[in-house]
C-alpha positions in Angstrom: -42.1 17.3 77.3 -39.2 15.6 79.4 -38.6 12.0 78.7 -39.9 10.0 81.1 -40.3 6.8 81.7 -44.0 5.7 83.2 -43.1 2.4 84.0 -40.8 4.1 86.8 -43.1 6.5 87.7 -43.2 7.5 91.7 -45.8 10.2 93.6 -44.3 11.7 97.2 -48.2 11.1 98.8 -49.0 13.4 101.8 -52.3 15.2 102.5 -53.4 19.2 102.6 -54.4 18.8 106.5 -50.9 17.7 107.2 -49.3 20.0 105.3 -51.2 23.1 106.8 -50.7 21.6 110.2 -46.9 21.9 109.3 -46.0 17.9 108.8 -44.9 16.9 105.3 -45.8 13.2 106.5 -46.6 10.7 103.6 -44.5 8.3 101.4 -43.2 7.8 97.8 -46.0 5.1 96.0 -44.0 3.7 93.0 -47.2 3.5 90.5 -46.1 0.5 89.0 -47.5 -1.2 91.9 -50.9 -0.4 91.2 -52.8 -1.6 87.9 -55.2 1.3 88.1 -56.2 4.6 89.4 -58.6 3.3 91.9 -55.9 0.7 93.6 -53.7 3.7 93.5 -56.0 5.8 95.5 -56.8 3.2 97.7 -52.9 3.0 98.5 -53.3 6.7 99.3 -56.2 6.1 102.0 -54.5 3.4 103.6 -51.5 5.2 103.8 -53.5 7.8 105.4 -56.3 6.3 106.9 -55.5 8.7 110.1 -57.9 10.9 108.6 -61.6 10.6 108.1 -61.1 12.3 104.5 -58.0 12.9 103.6 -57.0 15.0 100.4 -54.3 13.5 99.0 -51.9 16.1 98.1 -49.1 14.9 95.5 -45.5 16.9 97.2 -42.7 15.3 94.3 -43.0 13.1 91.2 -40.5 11.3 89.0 -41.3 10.3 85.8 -44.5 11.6 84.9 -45.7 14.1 82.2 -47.0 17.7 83.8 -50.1 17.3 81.2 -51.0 14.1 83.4 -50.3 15.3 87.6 -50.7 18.4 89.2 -50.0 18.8 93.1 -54.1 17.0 93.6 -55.0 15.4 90.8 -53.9 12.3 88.5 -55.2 11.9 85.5 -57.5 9.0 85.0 -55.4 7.9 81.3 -51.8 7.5 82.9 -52.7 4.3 84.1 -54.0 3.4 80.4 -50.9 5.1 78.9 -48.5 3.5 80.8 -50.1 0.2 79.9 -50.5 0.8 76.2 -46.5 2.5 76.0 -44.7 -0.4 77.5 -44.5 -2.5 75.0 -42.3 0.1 73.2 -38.6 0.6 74.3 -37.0 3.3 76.6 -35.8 4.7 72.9 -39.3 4.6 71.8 -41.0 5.7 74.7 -38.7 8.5 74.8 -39.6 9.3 70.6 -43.5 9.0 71.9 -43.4 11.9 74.1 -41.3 14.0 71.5 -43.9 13.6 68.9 -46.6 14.0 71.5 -45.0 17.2 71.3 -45.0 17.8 68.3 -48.7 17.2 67.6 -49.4 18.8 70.5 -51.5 15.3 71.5 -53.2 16.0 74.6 -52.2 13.0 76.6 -54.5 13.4 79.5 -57.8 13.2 77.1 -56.8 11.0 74.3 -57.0 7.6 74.2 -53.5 5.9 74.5 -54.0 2.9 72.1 -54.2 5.6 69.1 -51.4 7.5 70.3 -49.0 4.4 70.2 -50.5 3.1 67.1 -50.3 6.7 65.1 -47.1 7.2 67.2 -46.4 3.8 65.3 -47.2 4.9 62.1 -44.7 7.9 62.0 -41.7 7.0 63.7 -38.7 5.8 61.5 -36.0 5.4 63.9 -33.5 7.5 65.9 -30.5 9.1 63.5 -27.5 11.4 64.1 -28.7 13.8 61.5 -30.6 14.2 58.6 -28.4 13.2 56.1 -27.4 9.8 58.0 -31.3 9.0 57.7 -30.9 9.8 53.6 -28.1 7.7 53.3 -30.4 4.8 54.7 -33.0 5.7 52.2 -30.2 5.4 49.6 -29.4 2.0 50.4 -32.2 0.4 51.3 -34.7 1.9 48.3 -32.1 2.7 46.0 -29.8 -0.1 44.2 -26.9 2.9 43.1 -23.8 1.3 41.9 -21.0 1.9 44.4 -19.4 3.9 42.4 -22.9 6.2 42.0 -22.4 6.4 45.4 -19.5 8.1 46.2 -21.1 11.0 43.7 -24.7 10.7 45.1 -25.6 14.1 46.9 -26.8 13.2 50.4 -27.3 16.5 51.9 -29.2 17.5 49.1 -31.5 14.4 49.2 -31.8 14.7 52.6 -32.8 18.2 52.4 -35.6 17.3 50.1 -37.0 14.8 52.1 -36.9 17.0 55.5 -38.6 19.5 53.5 -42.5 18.4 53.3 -42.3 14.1 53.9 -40.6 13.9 57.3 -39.2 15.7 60.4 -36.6 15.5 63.0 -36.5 15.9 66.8 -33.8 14.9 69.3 -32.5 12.7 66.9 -35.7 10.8 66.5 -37.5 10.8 62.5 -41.1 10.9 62.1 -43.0 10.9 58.7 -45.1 14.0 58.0 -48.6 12.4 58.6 
């Protein structure tokens, strides 16, 4: 999954009867300005209210998961998810959708407030490699003599560690759940 950010999420909002009638009329809504899906889709009909029932036809998007949008649908939890991932930062919300990933968490179904909080759980921080995440372990667990130190084996350690309690993605370290 990309990283996106939903707080900057935007639908290009036209209509299948335009579109076969050869217009690509309709407008970029910025979801943020809506608190739910209902006030989105009410956006939608006003925007076209030239027809008696229009079906809304979503052209373009920015910043919003494939598993949530297709081309006439919205999913009824982006509007939950959204809510319940902004309290984490861009770095964050960017780790979230990696280890959505990685659990293969279906985003559209599950509900967002135990995503972030198992999301919570896991994540450990963003890290060049592996062995810069050992090192941390080293000094924050670990009260090693300095000169211990400079003879500690951090590639080793961090090979251990990366082998059944925790793993990497993009940077980002997550602890095997």
């Amino acid at each position: 999954m990309e990283a996106v950010t939903l707080s900057e999420a935007r639908v290009y909002v036209g209509t299948y009867a335009k579109y076969n009638s050869g217009s690509l009329f309709g407008k970029w809504l910025d979801l943020s300005d809506y608190s739910d899906k209902d006030e989105f889709l009410e956006a939608c009909r006003e925007l076209h209210k030239d027809e008696q029932e229009p079906e809304f036809m979503f052209q373009d998007i920015e910043d919003i998961p494939e598993a949530l949008i297709s081309e006439s649908w919205l999913s009824d939890k982006f509007f939950e998810l959204r809510d319940a991932i902004e309290k984490l930062s861009e770095t964050e919300q960017e780790a979230f959708f990696v280890w959505c990933d990685h659990h293969n968490s279906d985003i559209s179904e599950e509900d967002a407030d135990d995503l972030v909080s198992s999301f919570e759980d896991e994540y450990q921080g963003e890290y060049k490699d592996e062995e810069d995440y050992a090192y941390e372990i080293v000094e924050e667990c670990y009260e090693l003599p300095e000169f211990a130190k400079t003879y500690f084996d951090y590639s080793a350690f961090a090979r251990d560690l990366f082998m059944t309690d925790y793993w990497m993605d993009n940077g980002f370290v997550f602890r095997c759940a």
